[in-house]
PQR file of N, CA, C, O and H, with PARSE charges and radii, in Angstrom:
ATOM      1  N   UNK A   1       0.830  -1.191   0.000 -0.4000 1.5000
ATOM      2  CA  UNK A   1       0.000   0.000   0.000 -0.0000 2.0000
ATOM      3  C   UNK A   1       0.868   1.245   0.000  0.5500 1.7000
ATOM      4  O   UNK A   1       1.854   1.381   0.724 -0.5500 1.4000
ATOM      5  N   UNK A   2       0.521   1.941  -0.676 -0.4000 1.5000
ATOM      6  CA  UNK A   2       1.216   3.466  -0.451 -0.0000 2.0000
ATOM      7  C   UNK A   2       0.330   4.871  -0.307  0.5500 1.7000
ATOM      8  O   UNK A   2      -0.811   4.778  -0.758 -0.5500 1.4000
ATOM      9  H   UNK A   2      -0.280   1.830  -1.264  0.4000 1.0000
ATOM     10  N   UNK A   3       0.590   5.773   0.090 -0.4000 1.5000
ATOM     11  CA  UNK A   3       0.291   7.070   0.815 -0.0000 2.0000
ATOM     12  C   UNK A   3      -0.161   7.811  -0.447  0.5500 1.7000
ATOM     13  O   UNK A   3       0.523   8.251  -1.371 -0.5500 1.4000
ATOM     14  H   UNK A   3       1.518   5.848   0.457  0.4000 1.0000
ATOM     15  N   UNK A   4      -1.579   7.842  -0.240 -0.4000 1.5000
ATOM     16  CA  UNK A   4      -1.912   9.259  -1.698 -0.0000 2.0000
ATOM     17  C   UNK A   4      -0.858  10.318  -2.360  0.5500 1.7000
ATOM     18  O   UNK A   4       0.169  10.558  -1.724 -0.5500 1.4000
ATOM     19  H   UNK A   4      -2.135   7.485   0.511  0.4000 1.0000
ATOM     20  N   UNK A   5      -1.009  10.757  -3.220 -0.4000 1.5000
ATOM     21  CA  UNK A   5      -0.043  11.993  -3.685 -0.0000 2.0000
ATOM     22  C   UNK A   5      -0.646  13.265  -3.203  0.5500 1.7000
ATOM     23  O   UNK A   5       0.193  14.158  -3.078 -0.5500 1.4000
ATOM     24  H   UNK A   5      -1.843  10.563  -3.737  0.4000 1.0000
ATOM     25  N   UNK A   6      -1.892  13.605  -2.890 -0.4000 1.5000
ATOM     26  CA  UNK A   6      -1.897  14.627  -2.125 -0.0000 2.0000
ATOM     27  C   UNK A   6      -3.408  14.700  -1.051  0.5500 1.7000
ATOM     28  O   UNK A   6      -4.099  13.693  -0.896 -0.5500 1.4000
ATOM     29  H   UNK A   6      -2.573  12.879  -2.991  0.4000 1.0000
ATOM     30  N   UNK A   7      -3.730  15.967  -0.419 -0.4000 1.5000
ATOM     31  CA  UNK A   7      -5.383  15.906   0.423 -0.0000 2.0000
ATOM     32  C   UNK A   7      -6.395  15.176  -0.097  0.5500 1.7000
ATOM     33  O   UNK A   7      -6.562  14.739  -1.235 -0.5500 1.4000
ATOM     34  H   UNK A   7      -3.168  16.784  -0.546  0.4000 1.0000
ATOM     35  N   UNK A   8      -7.053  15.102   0.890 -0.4000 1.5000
ATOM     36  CA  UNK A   8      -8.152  14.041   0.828 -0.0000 2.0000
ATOM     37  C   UNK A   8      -9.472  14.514   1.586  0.5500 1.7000
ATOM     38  O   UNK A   8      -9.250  14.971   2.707 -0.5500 1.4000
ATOM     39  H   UNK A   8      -6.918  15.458   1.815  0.4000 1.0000
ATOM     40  N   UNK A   9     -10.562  14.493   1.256 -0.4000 1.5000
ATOM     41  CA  UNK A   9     -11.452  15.375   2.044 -0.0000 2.0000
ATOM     42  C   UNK A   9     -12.750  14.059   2.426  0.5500 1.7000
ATOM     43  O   UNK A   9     -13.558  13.412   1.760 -0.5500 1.4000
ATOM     44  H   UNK A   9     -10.742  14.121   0.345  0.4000 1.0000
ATOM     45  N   UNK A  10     -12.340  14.163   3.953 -0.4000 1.5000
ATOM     46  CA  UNK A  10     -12.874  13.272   4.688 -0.0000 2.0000
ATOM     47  C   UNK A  10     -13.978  13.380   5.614  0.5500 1.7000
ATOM     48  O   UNK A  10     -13.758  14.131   6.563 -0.5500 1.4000
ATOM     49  H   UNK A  10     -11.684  14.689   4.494  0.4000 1.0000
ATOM     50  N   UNK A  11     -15.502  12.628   5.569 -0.4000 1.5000
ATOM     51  CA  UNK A  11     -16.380  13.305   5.688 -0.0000 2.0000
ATOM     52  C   UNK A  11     -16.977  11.853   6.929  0.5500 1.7000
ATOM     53  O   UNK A  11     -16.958  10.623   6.986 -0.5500 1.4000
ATOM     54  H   UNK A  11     -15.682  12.017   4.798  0.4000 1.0000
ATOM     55  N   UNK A  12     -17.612  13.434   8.008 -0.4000 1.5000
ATOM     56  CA  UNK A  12     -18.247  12.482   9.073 -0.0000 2.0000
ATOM     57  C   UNK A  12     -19.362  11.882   8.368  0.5500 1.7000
ATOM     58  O   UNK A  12     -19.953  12.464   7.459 -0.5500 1.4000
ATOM     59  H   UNK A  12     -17.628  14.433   7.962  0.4000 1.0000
ATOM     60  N   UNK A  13     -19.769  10.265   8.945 -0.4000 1.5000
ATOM     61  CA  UNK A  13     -21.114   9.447   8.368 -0.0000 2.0000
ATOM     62  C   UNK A  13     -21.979   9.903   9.192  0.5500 1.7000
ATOM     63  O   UNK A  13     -23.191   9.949   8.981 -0.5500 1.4000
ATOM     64  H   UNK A  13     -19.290   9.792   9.684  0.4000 1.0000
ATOM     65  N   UNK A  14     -21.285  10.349  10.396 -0.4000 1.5000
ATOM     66  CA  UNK A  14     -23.044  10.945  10.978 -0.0000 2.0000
ATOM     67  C   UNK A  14     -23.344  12.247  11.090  0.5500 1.7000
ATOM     68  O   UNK A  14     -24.522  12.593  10.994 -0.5500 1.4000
ATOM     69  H   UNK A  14     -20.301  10.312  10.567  0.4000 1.0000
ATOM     70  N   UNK A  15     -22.185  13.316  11.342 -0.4000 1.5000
ATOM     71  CA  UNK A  15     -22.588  14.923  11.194 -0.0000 2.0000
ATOM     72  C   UNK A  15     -22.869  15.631   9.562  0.5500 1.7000
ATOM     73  O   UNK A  15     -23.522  16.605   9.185 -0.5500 1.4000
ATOM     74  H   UNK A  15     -21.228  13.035  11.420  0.4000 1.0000
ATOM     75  N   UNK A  16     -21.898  14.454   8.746 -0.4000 1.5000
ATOM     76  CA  UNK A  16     -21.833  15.221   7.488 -0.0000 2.0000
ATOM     77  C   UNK A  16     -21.300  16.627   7.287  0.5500 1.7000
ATOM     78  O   UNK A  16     -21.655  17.466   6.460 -0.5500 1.4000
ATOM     79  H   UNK A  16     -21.368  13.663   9.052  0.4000 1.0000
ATOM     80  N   UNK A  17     -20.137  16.715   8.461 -0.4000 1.5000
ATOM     81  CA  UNK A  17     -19.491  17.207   8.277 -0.0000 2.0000
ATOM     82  C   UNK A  17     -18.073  17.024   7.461  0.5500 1.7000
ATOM     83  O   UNK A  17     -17.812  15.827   7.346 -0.5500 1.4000
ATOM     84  H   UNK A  17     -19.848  16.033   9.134  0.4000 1.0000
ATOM     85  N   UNK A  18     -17.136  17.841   6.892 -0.4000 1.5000
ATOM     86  CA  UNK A  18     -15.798  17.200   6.666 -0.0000 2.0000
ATOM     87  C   UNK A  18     -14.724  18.068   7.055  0.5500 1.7000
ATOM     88  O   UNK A  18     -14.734  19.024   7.830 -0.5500 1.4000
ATOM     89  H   UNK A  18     -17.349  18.814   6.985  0.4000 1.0000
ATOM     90  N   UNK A  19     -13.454  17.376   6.131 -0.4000 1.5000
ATOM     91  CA  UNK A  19     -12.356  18.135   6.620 -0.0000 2.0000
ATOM     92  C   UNK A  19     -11.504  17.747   5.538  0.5500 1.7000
ATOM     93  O   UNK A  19     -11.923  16.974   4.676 -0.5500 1.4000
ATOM     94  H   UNK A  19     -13.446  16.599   5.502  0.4000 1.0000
ATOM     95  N   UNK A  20     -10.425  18.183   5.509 -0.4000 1.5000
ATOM     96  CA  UNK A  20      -9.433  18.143   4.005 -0.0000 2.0000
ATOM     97  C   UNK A  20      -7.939  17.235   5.104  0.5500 1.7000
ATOM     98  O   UNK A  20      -7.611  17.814   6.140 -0.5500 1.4000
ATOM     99  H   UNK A  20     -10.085  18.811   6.210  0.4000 1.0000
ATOM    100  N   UNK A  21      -7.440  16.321   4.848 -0.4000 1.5000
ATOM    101  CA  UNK A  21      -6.567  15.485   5.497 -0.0000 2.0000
ATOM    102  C   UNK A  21      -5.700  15.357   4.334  0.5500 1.7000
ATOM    103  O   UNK A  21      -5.851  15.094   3.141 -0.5500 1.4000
ATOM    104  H   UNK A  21      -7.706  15.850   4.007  0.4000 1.0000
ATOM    105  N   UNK A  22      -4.525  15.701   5.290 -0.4000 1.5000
ATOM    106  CA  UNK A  22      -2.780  14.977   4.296 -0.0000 2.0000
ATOM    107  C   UNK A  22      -3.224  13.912   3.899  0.5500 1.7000
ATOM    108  O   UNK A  22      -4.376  13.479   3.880 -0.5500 1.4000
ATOM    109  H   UNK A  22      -4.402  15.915   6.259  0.4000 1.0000
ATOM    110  N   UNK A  23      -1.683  13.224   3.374 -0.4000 1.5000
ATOM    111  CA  UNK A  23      -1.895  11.625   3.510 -0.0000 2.0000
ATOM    112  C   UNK A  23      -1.501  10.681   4.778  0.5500 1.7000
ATOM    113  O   UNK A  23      -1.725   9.515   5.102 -0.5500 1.4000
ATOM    114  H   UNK A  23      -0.747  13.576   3.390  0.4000 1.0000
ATOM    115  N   UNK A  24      -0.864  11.684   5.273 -0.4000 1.5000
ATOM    116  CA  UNK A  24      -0.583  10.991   6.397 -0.0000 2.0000
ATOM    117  C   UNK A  24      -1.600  10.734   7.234  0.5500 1.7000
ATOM    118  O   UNK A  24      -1.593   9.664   7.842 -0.5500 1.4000
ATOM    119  H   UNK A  24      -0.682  12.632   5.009  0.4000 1.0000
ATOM    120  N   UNK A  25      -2.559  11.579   7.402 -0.4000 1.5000
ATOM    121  CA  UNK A  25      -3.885  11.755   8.346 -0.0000 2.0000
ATOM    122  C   UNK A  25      -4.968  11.074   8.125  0.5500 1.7000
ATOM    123  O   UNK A  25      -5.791  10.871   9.018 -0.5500 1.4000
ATOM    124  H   UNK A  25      -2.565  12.448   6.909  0.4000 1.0000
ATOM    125  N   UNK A  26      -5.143  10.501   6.529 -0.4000 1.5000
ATOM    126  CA  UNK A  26      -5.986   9.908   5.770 -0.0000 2.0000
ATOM    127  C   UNK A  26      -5.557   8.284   6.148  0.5500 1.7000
ATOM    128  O   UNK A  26      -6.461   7.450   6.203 -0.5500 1.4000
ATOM    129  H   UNK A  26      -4.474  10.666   5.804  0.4000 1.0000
ATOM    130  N   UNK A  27      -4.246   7.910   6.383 -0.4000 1.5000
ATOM    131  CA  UNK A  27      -3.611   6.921   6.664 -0.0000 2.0000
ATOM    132  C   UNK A  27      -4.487   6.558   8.004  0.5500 1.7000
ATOM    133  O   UNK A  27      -5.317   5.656   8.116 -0.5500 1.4000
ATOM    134  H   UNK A  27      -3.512   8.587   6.338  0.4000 1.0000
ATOM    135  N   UNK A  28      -4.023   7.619   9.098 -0.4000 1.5000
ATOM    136  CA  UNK A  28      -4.237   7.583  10.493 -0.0000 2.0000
ATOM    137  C   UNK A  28      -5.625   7.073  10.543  0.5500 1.7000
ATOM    138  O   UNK A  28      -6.076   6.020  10.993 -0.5500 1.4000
ATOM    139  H   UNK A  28      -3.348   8.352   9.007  0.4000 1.0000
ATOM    140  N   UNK A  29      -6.283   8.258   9.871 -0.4000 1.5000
ATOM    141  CA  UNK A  29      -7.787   7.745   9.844 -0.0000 2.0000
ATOM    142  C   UNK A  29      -8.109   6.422   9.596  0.5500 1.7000
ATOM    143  O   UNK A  29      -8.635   5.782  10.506 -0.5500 1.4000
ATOM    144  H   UNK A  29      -5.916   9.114   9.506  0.4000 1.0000
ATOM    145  N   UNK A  30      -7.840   5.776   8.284 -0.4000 1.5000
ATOM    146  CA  UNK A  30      -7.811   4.899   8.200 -0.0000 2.0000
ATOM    147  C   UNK A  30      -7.641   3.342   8.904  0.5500 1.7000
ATOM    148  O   UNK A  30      -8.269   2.322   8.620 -0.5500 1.4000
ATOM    149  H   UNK A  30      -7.413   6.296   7.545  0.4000 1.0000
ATOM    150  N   UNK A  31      -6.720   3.508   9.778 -0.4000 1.5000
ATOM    151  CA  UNK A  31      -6.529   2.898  10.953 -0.0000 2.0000
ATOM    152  C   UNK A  31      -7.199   2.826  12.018  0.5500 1.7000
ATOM    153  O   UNK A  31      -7.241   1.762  12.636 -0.5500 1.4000
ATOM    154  H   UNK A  31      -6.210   4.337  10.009  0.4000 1.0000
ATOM    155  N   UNK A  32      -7.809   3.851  12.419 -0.4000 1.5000
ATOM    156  CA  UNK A  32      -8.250   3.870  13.737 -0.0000 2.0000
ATOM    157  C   UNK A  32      -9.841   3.150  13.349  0.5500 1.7000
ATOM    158  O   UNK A  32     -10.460   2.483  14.178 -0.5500 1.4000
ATOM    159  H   UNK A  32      -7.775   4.716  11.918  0.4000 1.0000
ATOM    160  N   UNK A  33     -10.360   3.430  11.914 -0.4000 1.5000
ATOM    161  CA  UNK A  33     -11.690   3.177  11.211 -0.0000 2.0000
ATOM    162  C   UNK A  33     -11.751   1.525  11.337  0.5500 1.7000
ATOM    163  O   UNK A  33     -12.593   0.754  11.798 -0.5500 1.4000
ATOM    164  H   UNK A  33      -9.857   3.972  11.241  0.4000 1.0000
ATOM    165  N   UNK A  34     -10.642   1.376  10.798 -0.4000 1.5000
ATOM    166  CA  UNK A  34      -9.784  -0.137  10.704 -0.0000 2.0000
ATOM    167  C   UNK A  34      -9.738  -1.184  12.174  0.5500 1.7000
ATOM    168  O   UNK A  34     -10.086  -2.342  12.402 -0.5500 1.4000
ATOM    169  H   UNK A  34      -9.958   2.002  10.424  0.4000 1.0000
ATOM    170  N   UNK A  35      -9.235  -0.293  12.826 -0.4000 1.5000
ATOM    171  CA  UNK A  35      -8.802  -1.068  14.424 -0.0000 2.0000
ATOM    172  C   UNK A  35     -10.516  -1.404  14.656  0.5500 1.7000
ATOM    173  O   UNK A  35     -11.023  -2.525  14.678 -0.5500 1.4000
ATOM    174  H   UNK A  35      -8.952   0.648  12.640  0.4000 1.0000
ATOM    175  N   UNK A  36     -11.204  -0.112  14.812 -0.4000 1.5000
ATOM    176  CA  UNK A  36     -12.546  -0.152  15.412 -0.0000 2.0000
ATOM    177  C   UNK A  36     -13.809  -0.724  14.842  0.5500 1.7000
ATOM    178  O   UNK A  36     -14.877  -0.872  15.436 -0.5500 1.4000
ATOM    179  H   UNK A  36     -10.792   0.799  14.794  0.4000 1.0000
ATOM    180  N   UNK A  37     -13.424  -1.126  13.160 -0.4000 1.5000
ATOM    181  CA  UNK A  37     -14.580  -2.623  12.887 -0.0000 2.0000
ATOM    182  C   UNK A  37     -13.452  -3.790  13.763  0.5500 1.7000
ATOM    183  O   UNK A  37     -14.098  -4.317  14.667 -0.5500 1.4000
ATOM    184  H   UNK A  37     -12.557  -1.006  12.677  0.4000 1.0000
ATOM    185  N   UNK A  38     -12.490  -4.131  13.742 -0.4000 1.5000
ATOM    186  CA  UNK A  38     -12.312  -5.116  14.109 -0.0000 2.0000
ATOM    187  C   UNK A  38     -12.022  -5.582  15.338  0.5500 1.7000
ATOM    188  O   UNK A  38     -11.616  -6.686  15.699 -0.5500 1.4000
ATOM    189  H   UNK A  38     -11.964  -3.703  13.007  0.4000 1.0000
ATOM    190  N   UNK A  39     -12.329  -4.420  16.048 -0.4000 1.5000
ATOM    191  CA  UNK A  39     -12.382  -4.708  17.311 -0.0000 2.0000
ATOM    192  C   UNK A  39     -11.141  -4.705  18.100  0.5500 1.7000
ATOM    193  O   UNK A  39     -10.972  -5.080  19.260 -0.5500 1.4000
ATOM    194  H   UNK A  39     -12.659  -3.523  15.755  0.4000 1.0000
ATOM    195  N   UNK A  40     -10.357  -4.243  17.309 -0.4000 1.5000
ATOM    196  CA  UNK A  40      -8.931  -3.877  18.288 -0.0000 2.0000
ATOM    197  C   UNK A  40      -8.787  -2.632  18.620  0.5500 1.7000
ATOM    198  O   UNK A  40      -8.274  -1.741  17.943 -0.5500 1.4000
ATOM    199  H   UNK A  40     -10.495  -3.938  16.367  0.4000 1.0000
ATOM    200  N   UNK A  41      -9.256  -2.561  19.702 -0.4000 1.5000
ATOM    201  CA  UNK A  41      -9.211  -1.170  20.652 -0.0000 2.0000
ATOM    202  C   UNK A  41      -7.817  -0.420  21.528  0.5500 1.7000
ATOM    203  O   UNK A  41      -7.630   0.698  22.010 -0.5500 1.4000
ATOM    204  H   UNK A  41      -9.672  -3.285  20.252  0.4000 1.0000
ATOM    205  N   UNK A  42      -7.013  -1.658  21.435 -0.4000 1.5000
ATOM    206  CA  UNK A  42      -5.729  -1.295  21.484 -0.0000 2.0000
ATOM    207  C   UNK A  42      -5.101  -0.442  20.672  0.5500 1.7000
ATOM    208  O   UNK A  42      -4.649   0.615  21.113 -0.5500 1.4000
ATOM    209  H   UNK A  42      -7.165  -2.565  21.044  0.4000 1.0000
ATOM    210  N   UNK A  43      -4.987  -0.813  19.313 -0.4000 1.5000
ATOM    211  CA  UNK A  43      -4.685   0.124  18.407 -0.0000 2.0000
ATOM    212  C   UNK A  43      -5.445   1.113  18.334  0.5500 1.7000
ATOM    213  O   UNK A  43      -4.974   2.248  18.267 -0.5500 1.4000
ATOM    214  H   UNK A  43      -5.354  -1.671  18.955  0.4000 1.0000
ATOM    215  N   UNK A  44      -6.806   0.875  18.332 -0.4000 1.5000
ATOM    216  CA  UNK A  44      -7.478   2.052  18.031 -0.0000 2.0000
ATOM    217  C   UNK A  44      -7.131   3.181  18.765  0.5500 1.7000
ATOM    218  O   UNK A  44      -6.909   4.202  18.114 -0.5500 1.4000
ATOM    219  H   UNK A  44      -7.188  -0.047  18.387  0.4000 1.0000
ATOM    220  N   UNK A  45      -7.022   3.231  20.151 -0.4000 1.5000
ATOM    221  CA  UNK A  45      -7.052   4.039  21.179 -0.0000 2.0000
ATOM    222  C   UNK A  45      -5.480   4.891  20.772  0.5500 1.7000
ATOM    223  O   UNK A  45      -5.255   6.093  20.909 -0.5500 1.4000
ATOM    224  H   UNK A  45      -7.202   2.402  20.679  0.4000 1.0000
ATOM    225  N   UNK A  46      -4.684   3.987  20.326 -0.4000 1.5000
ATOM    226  CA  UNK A  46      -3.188   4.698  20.112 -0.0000 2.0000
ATOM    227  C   UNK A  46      -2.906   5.666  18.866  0.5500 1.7000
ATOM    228  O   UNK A  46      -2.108   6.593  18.724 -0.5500 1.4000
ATOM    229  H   UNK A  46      -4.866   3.010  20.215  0.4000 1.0000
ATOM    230  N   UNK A  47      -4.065   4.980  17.843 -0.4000 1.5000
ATOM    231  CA  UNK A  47      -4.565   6.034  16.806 -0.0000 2.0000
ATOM    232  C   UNK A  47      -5.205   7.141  16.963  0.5500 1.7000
ATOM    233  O   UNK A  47      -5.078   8.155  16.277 -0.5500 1.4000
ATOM    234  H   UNK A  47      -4.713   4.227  17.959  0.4000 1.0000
ATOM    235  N   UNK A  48      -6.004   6.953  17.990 -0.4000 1.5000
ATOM    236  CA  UNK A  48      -6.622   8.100  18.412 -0.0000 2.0000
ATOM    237  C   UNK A  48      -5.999   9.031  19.424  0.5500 1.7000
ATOM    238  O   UNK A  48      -6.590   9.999  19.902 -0.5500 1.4000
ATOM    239  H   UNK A  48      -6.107   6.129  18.547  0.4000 1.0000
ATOM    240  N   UNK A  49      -5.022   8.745  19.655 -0.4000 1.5000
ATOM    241  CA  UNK A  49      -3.835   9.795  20.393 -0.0000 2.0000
ATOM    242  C   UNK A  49      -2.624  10.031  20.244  0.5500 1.7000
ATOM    243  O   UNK A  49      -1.744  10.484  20.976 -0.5500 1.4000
ATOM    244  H   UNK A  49      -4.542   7.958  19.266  0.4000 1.0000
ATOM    245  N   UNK A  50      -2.687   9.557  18.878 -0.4000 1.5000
ATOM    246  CA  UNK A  50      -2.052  10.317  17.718 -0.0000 2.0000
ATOM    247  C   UNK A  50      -2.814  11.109  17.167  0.5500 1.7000
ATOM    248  O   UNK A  50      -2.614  12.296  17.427 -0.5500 1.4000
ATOM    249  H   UNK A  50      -3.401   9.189  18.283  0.4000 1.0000
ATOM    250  N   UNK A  51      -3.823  10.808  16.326 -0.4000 1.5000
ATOM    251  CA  UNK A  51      -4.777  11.841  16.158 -0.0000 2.0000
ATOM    252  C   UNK A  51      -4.935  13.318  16.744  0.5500 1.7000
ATOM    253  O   UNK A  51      -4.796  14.494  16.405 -0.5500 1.4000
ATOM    254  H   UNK A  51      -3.986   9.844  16.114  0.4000 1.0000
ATOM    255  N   UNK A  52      -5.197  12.770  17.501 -0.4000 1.5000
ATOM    256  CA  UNK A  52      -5.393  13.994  18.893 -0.0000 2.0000
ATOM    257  C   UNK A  52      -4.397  15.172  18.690  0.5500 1.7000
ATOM    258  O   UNK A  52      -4.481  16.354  18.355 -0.5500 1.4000
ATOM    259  H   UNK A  52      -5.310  11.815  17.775  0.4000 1.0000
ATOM    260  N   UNK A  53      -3.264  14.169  19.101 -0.4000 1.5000
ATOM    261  CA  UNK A  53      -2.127  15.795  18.920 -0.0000 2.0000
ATOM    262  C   UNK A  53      -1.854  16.029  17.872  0.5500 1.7000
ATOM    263  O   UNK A  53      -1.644  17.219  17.638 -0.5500 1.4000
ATOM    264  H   UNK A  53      -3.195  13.209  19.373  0.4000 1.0000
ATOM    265  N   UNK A  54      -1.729  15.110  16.805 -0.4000 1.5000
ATOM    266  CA  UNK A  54      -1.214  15.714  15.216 -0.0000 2.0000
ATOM    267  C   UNK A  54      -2.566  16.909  14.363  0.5500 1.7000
ATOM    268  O   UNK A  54      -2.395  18.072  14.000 -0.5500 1.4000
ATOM    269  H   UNK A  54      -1.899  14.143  16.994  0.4000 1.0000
ATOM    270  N   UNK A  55      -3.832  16.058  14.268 -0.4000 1.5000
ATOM    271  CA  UNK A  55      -4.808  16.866  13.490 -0.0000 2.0000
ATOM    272  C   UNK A  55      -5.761  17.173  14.908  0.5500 1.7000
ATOM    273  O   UNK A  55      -6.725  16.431  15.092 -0.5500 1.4000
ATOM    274  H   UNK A  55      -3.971  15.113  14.563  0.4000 1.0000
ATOM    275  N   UNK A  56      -5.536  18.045  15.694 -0.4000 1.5000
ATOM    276  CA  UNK A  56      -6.819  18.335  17.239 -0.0000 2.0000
ATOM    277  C   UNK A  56      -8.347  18.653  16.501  0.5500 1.7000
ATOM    278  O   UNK A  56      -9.388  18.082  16.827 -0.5500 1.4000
ATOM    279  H   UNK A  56      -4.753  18.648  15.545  0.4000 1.0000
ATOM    280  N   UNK A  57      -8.217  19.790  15.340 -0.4000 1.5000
ATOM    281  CA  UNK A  57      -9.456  20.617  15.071 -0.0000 2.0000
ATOM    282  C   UNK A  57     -10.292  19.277  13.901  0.5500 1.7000
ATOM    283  O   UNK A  57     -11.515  19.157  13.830 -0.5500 1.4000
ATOM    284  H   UNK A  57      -7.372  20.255  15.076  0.4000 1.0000
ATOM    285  N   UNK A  58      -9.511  18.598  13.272 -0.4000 1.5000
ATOM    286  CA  UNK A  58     -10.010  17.578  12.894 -0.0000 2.0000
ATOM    287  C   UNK A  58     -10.513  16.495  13.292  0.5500 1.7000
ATOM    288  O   UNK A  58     -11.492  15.909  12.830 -0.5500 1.4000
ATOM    289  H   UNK A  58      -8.517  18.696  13.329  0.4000 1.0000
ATOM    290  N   UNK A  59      -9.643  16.117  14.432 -0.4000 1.5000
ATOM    291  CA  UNK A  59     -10.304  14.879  15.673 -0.0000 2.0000
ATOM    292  C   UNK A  59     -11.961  15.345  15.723  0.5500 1.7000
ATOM    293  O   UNK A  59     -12.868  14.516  15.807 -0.5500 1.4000
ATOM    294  H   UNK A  59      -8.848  16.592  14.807  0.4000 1.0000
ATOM    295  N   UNK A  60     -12.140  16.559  15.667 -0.4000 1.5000
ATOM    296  CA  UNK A  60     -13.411  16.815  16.326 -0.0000 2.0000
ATOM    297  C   UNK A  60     -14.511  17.572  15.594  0.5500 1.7000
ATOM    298  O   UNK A  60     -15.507  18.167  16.008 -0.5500 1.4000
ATOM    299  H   UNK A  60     -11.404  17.232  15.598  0.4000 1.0000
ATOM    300  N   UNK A  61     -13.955  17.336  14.214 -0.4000 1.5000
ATOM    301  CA  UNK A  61     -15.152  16.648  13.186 -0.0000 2.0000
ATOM    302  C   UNK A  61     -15.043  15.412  13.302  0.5500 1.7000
ATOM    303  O   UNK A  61     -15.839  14.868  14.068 -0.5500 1.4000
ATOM    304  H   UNK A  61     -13.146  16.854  13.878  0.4000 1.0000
ATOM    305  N   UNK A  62     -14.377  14.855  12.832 -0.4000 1.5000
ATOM    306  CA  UNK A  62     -14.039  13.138  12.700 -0.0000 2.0000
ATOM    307  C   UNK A  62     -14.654  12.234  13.700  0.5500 1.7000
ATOM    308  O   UNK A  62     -15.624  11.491  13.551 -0.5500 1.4000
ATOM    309  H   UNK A  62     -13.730  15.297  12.210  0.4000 1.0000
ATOM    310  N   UNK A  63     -13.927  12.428  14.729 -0.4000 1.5000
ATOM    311  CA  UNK A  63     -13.759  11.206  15.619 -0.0000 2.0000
ATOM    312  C   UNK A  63     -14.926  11.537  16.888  0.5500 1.7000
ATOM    313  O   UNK A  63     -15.533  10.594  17.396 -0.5500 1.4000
ATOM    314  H   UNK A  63     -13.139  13.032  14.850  0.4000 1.0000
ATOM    315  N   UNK A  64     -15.151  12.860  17.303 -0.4000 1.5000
ATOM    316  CA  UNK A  64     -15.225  13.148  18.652 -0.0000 2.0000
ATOM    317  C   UNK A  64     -16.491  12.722  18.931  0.5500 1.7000
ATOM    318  O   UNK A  64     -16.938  12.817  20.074 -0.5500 1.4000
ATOM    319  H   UNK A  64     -14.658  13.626  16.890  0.4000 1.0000
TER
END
């Protein structure tokens, strides 16, 4: 797998809100989306605090 070439505009399923994400963030996202169908909350939780400090104003469209 490799990292988009550039933003990505990533949209809440339940506010319908969005936000414009690197690739790196689109990655992150990805993961934590990832951990949390499958039920690994371990990871998830470590994604999500990464999250936290890298994209804050985005966590909270996204995630919060």
């Amino acid at each position: 797998l490799a990292l988009g070439d550039g933003p990505e505009v990533i949209t809440n399923p339940f506010s319908g809100r969005s936000v414009k994400l690197d690739p790196v963030g689109v990655a992150l996202y990805d993961v934590i989306k990832g951990a949390e169908a499958l039920g690994d909350y371990k990871t998830m939780r470590l994604g999500l605090d990464i999250f936290i400090q890298e994209y804050p104003e985005e966590y909270y469209v996204l995630l919060d």
